[in-house]
Rosetta silent file (secondary structure, phi, psi, omega in degrees, C-alpha in Angstrom):
SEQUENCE: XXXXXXXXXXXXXXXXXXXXXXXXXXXXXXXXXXXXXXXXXXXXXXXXXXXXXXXXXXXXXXXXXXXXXXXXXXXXXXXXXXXXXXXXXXXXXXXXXXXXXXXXXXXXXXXXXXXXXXXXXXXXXXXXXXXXXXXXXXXXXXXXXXXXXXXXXXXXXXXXXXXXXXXXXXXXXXXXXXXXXXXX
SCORE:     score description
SCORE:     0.000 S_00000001
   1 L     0.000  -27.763  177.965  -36.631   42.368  -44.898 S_00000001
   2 H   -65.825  -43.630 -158.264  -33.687   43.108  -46.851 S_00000001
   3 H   -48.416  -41.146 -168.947  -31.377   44.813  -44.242 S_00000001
   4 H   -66.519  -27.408 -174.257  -31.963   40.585  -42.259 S_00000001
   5 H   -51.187  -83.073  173.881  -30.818   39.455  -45.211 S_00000001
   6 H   -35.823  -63.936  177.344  -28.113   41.225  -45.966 S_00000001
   7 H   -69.857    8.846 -174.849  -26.851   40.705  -42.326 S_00000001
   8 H  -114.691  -21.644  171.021  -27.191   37.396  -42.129 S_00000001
   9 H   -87.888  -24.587 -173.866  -24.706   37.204  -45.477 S_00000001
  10 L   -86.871   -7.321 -175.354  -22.193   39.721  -43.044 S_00000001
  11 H  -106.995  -31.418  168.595  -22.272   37.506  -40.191 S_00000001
  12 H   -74.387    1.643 -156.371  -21.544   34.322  -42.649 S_00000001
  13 H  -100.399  -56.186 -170.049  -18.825   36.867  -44.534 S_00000001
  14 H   -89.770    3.547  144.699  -17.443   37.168  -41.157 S_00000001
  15 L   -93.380   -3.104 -176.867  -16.931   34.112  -39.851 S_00000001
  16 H   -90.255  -45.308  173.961  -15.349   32.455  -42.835 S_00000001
  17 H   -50.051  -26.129 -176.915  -12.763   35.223  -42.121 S_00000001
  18 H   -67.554  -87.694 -170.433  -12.262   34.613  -38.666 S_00000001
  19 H   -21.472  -37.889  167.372  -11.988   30.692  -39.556 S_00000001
  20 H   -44.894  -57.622 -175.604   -9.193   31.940  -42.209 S_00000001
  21 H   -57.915  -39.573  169.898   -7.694   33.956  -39.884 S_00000001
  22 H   -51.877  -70.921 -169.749   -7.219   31.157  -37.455 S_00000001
  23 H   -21.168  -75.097 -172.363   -6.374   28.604  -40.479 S_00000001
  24 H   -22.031  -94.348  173.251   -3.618   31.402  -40.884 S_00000001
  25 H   -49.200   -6.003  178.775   -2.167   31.412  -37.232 S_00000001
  26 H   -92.686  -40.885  178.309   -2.156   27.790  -36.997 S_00000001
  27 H   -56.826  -51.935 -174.095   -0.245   27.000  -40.050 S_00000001
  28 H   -57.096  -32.372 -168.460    2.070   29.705  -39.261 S_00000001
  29 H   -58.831  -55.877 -155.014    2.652   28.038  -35.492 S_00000001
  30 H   -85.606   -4.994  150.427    3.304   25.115  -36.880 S_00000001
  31 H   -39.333  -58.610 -165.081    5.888   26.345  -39.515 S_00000001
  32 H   -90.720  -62.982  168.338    8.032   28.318  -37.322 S_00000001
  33 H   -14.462  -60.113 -155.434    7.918   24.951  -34.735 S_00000001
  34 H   -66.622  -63.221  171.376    9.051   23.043  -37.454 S_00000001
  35 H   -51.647  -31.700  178.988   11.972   25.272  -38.528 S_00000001
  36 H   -89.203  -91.890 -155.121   13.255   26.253  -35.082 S_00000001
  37 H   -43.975  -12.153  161.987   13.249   22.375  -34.338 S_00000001
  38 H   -58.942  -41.687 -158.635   14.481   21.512  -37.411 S_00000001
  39 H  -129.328  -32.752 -159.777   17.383   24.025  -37.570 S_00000001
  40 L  -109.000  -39.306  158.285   17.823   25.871  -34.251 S_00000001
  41 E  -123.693  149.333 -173.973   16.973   23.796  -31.266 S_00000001
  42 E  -115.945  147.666  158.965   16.759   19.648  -30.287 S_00000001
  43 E  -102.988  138.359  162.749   14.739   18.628  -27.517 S_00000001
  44 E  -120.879  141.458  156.021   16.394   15.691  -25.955 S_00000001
  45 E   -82.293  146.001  170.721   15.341   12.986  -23.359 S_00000001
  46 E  -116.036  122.520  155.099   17.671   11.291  -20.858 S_00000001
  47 L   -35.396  -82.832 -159.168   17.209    7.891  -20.549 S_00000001
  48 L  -108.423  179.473 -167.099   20.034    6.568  -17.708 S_00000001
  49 L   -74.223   -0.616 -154.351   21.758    7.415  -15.451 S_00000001
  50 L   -91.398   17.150  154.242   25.140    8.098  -16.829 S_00000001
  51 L   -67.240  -34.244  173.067   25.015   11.736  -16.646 S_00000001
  52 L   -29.343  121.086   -0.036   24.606   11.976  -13.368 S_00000001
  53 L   -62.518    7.021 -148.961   24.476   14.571  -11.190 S_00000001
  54 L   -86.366  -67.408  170.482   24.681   16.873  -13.975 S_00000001
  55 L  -127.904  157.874 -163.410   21.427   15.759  -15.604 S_00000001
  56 L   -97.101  176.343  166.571   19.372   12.745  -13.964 S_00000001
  57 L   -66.351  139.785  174.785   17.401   10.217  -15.534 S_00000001
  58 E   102.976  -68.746 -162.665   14.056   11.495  -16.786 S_00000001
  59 E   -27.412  172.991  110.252   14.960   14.541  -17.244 S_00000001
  60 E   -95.066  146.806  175.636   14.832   16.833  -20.708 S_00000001
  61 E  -135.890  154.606  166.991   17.022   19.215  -22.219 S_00000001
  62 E   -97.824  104.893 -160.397   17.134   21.751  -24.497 S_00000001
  63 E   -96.027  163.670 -165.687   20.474   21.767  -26.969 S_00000001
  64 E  -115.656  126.012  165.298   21.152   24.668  -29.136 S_00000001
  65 L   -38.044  -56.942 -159.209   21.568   23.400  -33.245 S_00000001
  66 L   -81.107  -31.722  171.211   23.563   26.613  -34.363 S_00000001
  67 H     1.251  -47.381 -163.086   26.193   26.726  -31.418 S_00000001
  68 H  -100.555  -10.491  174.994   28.628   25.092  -32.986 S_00000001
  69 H   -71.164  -21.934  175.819   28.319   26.960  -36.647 S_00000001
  70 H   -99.786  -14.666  170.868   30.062   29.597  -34.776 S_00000001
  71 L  -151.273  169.668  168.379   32.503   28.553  -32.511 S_00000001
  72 L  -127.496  163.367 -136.393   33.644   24.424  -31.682 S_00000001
  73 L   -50.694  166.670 -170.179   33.243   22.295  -29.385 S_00000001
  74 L  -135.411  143.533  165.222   35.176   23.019  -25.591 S_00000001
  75 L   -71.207  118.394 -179.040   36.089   20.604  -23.261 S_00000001
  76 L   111.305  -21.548  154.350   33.529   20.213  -20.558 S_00000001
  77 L   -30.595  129.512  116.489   30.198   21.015  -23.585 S_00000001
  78 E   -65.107  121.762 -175.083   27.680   18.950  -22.926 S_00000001
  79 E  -129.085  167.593  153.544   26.693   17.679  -26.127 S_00000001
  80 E   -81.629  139.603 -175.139   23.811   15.598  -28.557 S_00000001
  81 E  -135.426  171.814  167.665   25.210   13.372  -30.576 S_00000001
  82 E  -118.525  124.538  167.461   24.521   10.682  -32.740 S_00000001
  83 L   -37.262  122.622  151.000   25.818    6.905  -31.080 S_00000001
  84 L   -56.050  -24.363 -158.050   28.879    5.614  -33.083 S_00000001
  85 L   -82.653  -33.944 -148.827   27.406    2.011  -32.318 S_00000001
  86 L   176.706   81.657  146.681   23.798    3.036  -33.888 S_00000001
  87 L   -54.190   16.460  156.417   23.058    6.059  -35.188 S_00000001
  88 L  -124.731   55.532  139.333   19.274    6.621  -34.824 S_00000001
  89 L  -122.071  155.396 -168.919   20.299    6.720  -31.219 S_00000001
  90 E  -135.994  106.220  178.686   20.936   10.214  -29.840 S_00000001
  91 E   -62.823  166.383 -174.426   23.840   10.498  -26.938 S_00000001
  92 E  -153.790   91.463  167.277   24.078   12.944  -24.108 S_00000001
  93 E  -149.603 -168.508  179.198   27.966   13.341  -22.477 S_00000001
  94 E   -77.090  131.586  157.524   30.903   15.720  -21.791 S_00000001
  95 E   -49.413  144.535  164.318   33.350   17.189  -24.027 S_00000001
  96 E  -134.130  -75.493 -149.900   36.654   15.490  -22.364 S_00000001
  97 E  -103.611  127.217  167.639   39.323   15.174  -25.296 S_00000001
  98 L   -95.485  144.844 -141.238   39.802   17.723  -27.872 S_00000001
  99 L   -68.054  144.107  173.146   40.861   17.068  -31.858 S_00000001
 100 L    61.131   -0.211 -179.191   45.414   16.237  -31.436 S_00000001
 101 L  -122.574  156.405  179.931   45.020   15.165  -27.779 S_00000001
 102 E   -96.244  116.231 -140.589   45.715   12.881  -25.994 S_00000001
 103 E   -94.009  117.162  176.909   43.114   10.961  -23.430 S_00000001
 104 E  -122.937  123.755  158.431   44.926    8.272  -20.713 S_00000001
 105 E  -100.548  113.946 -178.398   42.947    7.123  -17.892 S_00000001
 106 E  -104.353  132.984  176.093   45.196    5.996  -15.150 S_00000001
 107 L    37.055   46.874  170.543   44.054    4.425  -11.929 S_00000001
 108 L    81.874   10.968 -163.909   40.795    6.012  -12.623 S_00000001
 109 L  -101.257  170.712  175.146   42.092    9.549  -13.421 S_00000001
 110 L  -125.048  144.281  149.225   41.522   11.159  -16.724 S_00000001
 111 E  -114.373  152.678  154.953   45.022   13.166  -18.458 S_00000001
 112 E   -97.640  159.674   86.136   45.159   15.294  -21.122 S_00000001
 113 L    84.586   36.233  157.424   48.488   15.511  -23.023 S_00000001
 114 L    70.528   16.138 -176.163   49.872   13.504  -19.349 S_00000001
 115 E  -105.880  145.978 -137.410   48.456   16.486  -17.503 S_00000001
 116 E  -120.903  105.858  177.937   45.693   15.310  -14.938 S_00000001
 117 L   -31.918  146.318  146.977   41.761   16.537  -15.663 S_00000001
 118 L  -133.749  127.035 -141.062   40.349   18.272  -12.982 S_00000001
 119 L  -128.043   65.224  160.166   36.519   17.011  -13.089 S_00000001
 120 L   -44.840  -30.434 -158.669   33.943   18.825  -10.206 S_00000001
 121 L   -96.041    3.161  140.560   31.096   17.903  -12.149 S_00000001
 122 L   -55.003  129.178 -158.963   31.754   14.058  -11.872 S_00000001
 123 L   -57.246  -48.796 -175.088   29.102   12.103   -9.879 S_00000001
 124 L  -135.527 -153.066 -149.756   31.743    9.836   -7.609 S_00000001
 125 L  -109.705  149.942 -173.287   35.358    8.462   -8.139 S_00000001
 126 L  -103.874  145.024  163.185   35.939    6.621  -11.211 S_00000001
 127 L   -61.070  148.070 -157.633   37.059    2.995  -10.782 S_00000001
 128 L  -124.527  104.888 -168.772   40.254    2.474  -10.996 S_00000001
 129 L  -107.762  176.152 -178.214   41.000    1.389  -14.286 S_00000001
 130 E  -168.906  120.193  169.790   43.718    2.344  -16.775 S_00000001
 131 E  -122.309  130.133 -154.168   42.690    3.108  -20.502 S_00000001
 132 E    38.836 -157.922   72.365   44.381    3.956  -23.475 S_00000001
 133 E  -102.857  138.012  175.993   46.393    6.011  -24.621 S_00000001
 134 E   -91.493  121.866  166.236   43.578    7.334  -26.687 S_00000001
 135 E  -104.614  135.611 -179.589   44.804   10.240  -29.912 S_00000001
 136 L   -97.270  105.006 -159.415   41.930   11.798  -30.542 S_00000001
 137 L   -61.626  155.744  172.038   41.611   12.139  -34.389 S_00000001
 138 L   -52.371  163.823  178.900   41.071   16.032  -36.121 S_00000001
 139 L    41.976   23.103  178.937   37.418   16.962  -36.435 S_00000001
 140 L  -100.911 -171.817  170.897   36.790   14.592  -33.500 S_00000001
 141 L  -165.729  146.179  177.481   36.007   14.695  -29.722 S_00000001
 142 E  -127.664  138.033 -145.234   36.185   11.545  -26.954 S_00000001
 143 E  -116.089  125.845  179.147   33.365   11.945  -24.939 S_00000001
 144 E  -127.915  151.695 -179.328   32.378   10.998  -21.184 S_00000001
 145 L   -90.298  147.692  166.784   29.357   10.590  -19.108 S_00000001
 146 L   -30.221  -62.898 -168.318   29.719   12.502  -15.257 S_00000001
 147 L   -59.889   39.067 -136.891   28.784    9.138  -14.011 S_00000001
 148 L   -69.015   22.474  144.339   31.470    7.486  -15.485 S_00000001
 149 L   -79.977  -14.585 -170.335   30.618    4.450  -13.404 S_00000001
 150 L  -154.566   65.533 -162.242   27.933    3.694  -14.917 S_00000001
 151 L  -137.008  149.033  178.280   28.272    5.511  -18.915 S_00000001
 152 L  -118.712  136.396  176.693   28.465    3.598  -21.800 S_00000001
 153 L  -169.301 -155.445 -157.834   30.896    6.771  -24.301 S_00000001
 154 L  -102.886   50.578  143.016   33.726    6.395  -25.230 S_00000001
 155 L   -98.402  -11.389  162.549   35.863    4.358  -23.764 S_00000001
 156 L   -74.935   -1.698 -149.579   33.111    1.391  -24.424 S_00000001
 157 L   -86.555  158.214 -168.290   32.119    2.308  -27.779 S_00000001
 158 L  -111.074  -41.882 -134.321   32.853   -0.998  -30.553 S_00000001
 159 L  -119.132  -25.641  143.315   32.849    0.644  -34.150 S_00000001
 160 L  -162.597  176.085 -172.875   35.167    3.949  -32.500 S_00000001
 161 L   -87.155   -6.465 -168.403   36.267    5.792  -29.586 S_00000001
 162 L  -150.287  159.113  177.129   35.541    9.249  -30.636 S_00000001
 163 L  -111.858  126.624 -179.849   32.401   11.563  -32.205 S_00000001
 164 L   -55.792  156.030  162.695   32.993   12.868  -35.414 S_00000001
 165 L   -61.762  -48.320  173.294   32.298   16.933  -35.306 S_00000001
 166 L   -49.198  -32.136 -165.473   29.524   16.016  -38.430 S_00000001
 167 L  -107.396   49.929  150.324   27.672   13.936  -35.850 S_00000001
 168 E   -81.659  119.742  160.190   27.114   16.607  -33.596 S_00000001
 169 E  -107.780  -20.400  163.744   23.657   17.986  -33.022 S_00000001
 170 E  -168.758  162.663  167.948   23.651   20.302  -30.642 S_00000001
 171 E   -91.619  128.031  169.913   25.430   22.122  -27.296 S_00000001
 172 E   -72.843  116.291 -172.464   22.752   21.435  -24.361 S_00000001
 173 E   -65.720  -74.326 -158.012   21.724   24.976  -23.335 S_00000001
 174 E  -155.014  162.204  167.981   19.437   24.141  -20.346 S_00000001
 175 E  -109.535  156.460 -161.449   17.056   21.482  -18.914 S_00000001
 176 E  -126.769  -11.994 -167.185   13.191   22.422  -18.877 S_00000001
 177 E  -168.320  147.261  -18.480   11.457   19.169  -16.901 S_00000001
 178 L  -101.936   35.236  149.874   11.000   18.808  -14.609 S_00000001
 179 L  -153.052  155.951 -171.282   12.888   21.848  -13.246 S_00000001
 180 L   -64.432  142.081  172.727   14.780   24.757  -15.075 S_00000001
 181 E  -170.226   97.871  159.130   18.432   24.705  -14.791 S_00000001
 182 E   -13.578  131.550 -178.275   21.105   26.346  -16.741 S_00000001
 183 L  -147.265   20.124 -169.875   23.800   24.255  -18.217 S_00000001
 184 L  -114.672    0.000    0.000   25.989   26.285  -20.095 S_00000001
């Protein structure tokens, strides 16, 4: 009679451990979630369209946080941002204009520094419009959607034309949904 006892306290011994043990791996899950989304990667959604063809509506991507502690920004990054207009909105466009340069769009063309962009990754022909000259302040970037028919960045933006470098959040690495595709 003892020995049922006794084995009946080892089978409750060993399930409170198990239950621990779980406790354990769950906590831990949801730690290291928290910290690599916190510090290392943003998931983003795309609303619209004004990415387009690069990434469509619907879509998600994955941007990388640290990217940018180690090297800055490129022309042609795709980056997360925070909206100049309304910051607890989170942007999706193109590097175009780098920090001392200068952005003109003539008859629908983009220059750098009067030298003429060459854009594959734009969905169609830009309208043909003529904008700025834009100087693109230090620790800044001026920022375009592919679709640039239909993008609201920065040549629409009301409170400024450019994204501060602080108000960066990530380089987008890759889209995950709903099909994998590289983007760096």
């Amino acid at each position: 009679m003892e020995n049922n006892g006794s084995i009946g306290n080892e089978n409750k011994s060993n399930v409170k451990k198990e239950i621990i043990s779980w406790i354990k791996y769950i906590l831990s899950a949801l730690i290291i979630s928290f910290l690599l989304t916190k510090f290392v990667i943003l998931n983003a959604y795309i609303p619209t369209g004004s990415m387009e063809d690069t990434i469509m509506p619907g879509d998600r991507v994955f941007a990388s946080r640290i990217h940018y502690f180690f090297t800055e920004p490129k022309r042609g990054d795709i980056i997360v941002f925070k909206y100049p207009d309304d910051e607890s909105i989170n942007y999706v466009k193109r590097v175009i204009g780098l920090p001392g340069e200068k952005v003109e769009i003539r008859n629908g063309e983009v220059y750098i520094n009067d030298v003429k962009l060459d854009e594959p990754y734009i969905k169609e022909e830009m309208s043909k419009e003529d904008l700025g000259p834009y100087q693109v302040p230090e620790d800044s970037y001026f920022v375009m959607g592919d679709n640039r028919n239909n993008s609201n960045d920065s040549r629409r933006w009301l409170t400024t034309n450019y994204v501060h470098k602080s108000k960066i959040l990530g380089k987008v690495a890759f889209q995950y949904f709903p099909k994998f595709k590289w983007l760096w």
